[in-house]
C-alpha positions as CSV (number, residue, x, y, z in Angstrom):
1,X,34.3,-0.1,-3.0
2,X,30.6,-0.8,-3.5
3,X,28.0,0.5,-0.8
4,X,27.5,-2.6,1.1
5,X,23.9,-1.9,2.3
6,X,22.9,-1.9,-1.6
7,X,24.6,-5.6,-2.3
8,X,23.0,-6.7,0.9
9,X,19.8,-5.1,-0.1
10,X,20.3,-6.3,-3.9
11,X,21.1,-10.3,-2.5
12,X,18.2,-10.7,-0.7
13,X,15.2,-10.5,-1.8
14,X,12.3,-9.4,0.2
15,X,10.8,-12.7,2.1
16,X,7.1,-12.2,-0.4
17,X,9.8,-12.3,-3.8
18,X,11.4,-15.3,-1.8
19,X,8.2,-17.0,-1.7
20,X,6.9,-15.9,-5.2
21,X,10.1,-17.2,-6.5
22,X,9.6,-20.6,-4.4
23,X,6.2,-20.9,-6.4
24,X,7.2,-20.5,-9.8
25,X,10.2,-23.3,-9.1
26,X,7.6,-25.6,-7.4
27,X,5.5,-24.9,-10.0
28,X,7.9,-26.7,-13.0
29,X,7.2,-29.7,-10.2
30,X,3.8,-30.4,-9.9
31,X,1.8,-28.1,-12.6
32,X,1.1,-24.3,-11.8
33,X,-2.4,-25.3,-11.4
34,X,-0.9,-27.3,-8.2
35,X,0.7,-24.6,-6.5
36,X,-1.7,-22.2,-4.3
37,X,0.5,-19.3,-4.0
38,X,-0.9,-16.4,-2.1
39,X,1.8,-14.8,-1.5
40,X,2.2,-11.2,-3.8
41,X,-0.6,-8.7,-3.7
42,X,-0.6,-9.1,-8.2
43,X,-4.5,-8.2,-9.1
44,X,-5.8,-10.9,-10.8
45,X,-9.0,-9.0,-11.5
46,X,-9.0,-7.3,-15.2
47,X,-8.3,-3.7,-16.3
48,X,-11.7,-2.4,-16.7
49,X,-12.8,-2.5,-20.5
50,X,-12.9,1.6,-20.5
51,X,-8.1,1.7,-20.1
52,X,-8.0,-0.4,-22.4
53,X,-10.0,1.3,-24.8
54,X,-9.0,4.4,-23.5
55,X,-5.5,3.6,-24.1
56,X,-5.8,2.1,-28.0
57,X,-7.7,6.0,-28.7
58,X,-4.7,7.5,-27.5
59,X,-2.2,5.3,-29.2
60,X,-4.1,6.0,-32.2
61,X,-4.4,9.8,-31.9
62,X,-1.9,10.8,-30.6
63,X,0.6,12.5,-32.1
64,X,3.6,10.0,-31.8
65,X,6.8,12.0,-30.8
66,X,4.4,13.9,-27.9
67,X,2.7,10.8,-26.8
68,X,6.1,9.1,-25.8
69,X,8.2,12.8,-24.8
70,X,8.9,13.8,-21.5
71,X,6.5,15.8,-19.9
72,X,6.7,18.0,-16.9
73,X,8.9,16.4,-14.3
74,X,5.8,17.1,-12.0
75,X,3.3,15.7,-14.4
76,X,1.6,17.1,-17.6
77,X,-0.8,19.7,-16.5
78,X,-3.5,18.4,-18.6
79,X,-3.4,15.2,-16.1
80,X,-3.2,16.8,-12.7
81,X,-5.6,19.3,-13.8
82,X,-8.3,16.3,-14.7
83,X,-7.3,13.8,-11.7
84,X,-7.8,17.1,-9.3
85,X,-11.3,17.4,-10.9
86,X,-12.0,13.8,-9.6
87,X,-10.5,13.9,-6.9
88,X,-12.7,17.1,-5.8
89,X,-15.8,15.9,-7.1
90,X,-15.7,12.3,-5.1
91,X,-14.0,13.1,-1.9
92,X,-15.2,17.0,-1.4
93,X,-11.9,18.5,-1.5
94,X,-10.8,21.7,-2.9
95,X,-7.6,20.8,-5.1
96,X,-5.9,22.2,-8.2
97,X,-3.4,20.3,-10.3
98,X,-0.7,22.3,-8.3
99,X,-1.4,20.5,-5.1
100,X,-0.5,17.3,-7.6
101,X,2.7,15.6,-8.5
102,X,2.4,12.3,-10.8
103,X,4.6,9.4,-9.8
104,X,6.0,6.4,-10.5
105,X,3.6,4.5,-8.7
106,X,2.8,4.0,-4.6
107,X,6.5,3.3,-3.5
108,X,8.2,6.4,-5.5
109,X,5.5,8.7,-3.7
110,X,6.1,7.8,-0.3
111,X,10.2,7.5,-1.3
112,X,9.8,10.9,-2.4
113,X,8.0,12.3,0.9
114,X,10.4,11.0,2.9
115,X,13.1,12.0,0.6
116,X,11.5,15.5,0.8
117,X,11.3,15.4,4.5
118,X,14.5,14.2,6.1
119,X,16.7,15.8,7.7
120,X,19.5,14.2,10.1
121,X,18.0,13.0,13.2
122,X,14.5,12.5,12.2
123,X,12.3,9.2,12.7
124,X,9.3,8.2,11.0
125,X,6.6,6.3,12.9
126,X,4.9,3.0,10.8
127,X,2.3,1.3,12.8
128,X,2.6,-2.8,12.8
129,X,1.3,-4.8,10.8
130,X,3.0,-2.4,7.9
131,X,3.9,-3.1,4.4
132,X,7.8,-3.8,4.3
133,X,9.3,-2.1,2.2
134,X,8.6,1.2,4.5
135,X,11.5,0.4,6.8
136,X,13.7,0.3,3.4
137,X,12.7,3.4,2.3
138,X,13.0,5.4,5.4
139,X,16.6,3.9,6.7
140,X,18.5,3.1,3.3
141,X,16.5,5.7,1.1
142,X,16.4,8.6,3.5
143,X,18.6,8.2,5.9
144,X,15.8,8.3,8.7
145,X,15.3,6.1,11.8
146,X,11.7,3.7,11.4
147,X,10.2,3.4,14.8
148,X,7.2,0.6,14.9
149,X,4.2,0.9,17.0
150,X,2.9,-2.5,17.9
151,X,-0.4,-3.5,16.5
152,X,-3.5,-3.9,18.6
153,X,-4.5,-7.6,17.5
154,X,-8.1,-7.3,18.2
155,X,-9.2,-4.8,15.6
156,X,-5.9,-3.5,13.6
157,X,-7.1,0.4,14.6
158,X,-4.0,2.7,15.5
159,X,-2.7,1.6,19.5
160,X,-2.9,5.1,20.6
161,X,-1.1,4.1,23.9
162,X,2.1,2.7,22.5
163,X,2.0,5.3,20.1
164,X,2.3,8.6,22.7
165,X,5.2,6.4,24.0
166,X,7.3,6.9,20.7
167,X,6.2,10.5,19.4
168,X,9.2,13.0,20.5
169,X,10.6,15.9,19.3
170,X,12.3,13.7,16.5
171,X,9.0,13.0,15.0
172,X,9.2,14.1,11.5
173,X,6.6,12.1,10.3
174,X,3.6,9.4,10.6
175,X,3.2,6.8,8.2
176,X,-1.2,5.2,7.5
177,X,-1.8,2.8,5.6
178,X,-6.0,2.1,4.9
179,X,-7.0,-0.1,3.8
180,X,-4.1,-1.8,5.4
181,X,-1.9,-3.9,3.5
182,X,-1.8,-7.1,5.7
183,X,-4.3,-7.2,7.5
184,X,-7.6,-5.4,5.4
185,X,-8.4,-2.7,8.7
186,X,-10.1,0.5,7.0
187,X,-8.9,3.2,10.1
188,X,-12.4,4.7,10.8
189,X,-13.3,8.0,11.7
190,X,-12.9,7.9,15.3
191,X,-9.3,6.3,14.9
192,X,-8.5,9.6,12.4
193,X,-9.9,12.5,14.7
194,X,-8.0,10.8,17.2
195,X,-4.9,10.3,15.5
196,X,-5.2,14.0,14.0
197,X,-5.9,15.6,17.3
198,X,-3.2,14.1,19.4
199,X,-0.7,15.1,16.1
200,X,-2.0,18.5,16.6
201,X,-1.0,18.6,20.0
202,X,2.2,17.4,19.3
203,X,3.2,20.0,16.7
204,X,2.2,22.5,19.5
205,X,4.6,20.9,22.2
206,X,7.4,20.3,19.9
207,X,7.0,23.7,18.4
208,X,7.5,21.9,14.6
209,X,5.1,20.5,11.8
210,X,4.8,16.1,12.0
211,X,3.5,15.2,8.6
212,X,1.3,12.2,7.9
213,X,2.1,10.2,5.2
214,X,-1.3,8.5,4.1
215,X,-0.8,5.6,1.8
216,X,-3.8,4.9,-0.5
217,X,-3.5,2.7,-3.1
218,X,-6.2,0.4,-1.7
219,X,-8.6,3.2,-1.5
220,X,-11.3,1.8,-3.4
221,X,-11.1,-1.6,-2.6
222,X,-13.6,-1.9,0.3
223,X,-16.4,-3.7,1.1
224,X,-20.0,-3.4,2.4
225,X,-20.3,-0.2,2.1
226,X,-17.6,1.2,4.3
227,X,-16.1,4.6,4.2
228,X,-12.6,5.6,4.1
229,X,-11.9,8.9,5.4
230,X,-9.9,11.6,3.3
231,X,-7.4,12.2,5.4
232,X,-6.7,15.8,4.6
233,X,-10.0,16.8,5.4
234,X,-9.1,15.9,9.3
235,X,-5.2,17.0,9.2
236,X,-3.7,19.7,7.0
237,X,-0.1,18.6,7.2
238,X,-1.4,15.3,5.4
239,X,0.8,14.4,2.2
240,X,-1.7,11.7,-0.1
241,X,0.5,8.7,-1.6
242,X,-2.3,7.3,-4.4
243,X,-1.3,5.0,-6.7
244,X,-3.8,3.0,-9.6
245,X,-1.8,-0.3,-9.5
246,X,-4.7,-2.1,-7.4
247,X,-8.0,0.0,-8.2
248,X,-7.1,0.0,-12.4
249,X,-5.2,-3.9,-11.8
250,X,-2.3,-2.0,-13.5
251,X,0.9,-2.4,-10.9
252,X,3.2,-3.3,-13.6
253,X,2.6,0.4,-15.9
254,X,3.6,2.3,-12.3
255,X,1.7,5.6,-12.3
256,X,0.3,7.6,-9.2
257,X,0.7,10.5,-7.3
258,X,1.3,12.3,-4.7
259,X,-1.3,15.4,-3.2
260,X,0.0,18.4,-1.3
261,X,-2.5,20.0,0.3
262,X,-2.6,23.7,0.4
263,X,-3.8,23.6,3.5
264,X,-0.1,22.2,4.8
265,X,2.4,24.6,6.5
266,X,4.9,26.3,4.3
267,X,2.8,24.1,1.2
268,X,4.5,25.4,-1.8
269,X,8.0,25.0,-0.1
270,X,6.8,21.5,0.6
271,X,5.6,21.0,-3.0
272,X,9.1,22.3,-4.3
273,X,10.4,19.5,-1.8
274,X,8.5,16.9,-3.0
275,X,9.8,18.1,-6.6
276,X,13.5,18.3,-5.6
277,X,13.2,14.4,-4.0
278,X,11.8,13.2,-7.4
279,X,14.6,14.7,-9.3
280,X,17.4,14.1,-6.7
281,X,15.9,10.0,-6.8
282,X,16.0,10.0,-10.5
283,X,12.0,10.5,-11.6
284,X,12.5,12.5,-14.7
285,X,8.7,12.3,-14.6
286,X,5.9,9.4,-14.5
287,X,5.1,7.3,-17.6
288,X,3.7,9.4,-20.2
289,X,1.1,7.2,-21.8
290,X,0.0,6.0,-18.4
291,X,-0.2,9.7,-17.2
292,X,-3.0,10.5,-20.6
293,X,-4.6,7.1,-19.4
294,X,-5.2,8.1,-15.2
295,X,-6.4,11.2,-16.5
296,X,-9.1,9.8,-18.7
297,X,-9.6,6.5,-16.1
298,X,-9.0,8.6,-12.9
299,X,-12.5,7.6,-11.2
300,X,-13.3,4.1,-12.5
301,X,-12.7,0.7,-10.6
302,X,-11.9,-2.8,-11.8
303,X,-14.7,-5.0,-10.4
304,X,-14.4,-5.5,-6.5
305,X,-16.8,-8.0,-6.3
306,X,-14.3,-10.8,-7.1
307,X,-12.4,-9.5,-4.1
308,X,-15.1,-9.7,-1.9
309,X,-16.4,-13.2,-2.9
310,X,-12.7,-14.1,-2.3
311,X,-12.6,-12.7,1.1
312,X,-15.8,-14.0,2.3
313,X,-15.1,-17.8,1.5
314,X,-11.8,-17.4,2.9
315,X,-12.9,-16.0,6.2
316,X,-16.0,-17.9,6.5
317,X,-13.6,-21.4,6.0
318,X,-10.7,-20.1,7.8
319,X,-12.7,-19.3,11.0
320,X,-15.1,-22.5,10.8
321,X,-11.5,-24.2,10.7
322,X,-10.3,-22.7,13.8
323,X,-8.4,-19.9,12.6
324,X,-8.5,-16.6,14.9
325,X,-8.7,-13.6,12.3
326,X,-10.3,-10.1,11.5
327,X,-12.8,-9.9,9.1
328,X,-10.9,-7.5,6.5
329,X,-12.9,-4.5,5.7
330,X,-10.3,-3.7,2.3
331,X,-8.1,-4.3,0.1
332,X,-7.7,-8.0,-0.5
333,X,-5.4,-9.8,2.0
334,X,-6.1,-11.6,5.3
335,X,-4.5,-11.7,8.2
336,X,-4.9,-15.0,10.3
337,X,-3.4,-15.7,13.8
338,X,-0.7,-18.7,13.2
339,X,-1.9,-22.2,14.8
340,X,1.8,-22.2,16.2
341,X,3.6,-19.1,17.9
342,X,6.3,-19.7,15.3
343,X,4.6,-18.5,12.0
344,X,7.6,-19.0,10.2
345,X,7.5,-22.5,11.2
346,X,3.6,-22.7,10.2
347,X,4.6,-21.6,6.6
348,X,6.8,-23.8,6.2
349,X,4.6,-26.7,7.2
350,X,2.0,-25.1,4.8
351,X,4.0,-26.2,1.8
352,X,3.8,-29.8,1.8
353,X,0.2,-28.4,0.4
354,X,1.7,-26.0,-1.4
355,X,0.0,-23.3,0.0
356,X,2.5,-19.9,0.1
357,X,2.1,-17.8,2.9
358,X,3.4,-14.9,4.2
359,X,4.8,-15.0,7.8
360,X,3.9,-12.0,9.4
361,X,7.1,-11.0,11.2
362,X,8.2,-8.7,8.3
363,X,5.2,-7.1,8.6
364,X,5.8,-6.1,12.4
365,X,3.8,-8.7,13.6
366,X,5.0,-11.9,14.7
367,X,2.6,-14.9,14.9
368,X,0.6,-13.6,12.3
369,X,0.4,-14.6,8.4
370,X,-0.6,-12.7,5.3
371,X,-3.0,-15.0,2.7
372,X,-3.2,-12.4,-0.2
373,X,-6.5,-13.6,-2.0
374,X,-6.2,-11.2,-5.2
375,X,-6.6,-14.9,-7.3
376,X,-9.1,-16.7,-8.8
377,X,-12.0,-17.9,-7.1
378,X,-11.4,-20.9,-8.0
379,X,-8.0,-21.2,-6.7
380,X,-9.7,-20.2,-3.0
381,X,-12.3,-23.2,-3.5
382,X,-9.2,-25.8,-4.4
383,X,-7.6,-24.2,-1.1
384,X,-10.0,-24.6,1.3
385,X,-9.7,-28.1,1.9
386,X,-6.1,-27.8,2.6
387,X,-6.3,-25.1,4.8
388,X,-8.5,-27.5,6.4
389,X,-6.4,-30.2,6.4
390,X,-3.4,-28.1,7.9
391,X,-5.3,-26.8,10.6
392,X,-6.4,-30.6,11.4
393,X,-2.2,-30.9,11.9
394,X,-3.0,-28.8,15.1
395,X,-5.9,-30.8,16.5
396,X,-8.8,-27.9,15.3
């Protein structure tokens, strides 16, 4: 007997594969240069010049059977040692490579945490619009119970009243996300204090840690001149999922990590948990070339700018269309109000232009859609007009 929640999970894709999938069929049909598809967060900016050259040294110098051996399931000290340097040195924190463990990417860091975390009877709170995938990971990976605080629309900042309704003494954990994948929000400072005082109080009533489970792998993608907080510079019981898919445009090599503060309670018991998740999921330890690479690459960017060109025609047409949305502040989606209560219905009516879009119910967030502009320029010019054109369906 198979586990059924594994063939259910295996069958159906998630609804952004769906769509992605729909594309490349479509695009057999009427020329890929035809098909507007902004439906999967792929960076379409390049590696920066400095991994790839950093990568051909190594291939070339490096000893052969130690370049491609294991290294230390937590990550090769050499690595964690030079990513805690940079890490120190841009965000003013106080690290060693023993507050890092190298991962296969964003998703095995925050599987791991709440891997590490779970026991029977804990929930995890995400806060709406969320990336997917977190409610798979919690339930099916851990075992845990997902509990969604509803967005506030108007600004995409943490809705601190619906959230006191669902923290209770089965907290285990709170999941950020900034910059947020849908909708672009950078959580400022205010939000964090906030957020990080009322946890604070919490922990005090309940008489038990609640860990927040920041996930960074937009980090550097933001725009005019924003900061991002470091979040364990507000909260000590902060774990740090980083991963260098988006910043390096390198999603497909999977390498990040995760930072455990030593500022968190009971810190090197939480370290060894984080350690025991990795090898209990299967993470002998994360790519070993890619590990020599982050190390060398661990503070540069690919270029942004694309990004924000990208975002700015897009929000500038959008809203001269009639489209309600938030300026996004990061990473490179946006997150438009539907012309129709039924988003699903809207993206389906979007593909007799063959625009792909998102609806924004898996994100927590009904009558909302995600246009993920990591594409060419050019591809947001072409789209315009039919954005246009689709919001003239609806009288605007």
């Amino acid at each position: 007997m198979l586990a059924e929640a594994m063939v259910e999970l295996g069958k159906k894709r998630s609804t952004i594969r769906e769509i992605f999938e729909y594309g490349n069929q479509r695009a057999k049909v009427v020329g890929r240069e035809n098909i507007f598809d902004f439906s999967i967060g792929n960076p379409n900016v390049p590696t920066p010049e400095i991994v790839t050259n950093t990568l051909l040294d190594i291939i070339a110098k490096e000893n052969p059977a130690v370049l491609h051996g294991y290294t230390s399931a937590q990550g090769a000290d050499f690595v964690r040692e030079e990513i805690s340097v940079s890490v120190n040195r841009r965000f003013g924190t106080n690290f060693t490579k023993d507050n890092f463990y190298m991962t296969v990417g964003a998703a095995a860091a925050i599987s791991i945490c709440f891997k590490a975390l779970t026991v029977p009877g804990d929930e995890f709170i995400v806060f709406a619009p969320f990336f997917p995938e977190y409610a798979c990971f919690i339930e099916k990976g851990a075992g845990a119970k997902c509990v969604t605080v509803p967005a506030d629309t108007q600004t995409f900042q943490i809705n601190f009243e619906e959230l006191e309704k669902r923290l209770n003494e089965h907290t285990k954990g709170v999941v950020i996300n900034s910059p947020n994948n849908p909708s672009g929000a950078v959580y400022s400072e205010e939000t964090i204090l906030r957020l990080a005082r009322l946890l604070s109080e919490k922990e005090a009533e309940y008489g038990h840690a609640i860990y927040l489970i920041s996930d960074e792998p937009y980090r550097e993608i933001a725009y005019d001149g924003i900061e991002i907080p470091y979040v364990t510079k507000y909260y000590k019981n902060t774990f740090v999922c980083y991963s260098y898919s988006k910043s390096l445009s390198l999603p497909g090599e999977r390498i990040g990590y995760i930072v455990v503060p030593s500022e968190m309670e009971d810190w090197r018991d939480a370290y060894a948990a984080v350690c025991g998740a990795g090898r209990i999921l299967g993470y002998v330890n994360a790519p070993s070339l890619f590990q020599r690479v982050a190390a060398v690459c661990a503070a540069e960017t690919s270029d942004i700018s694309v990004y924000q060109k990208n975002r700015d025609l897009l929000y500038e047409g959008l809203t001269s269309y009639g489209y309600t949305v938030v300026k996004p502040q990061g990473a490179f989606y946006l997150f438009p109000q539907a012309l129709e209560a039924d988003e699903k219905a809207f993206c389906e009516r979007a593909k007799k232009y063959d625009l792909l879009l998102v609806p924004g119910t898996d994100f927590g967030c009904p009558g909302f859609l995600r246009v993920s502009y990591c594409v060419t320029t050019a591809q947001v010019e072409r789209a315009l007009p039919l954005f246009k054109k689709l919001a003239g369906e609806y009288g605007k």
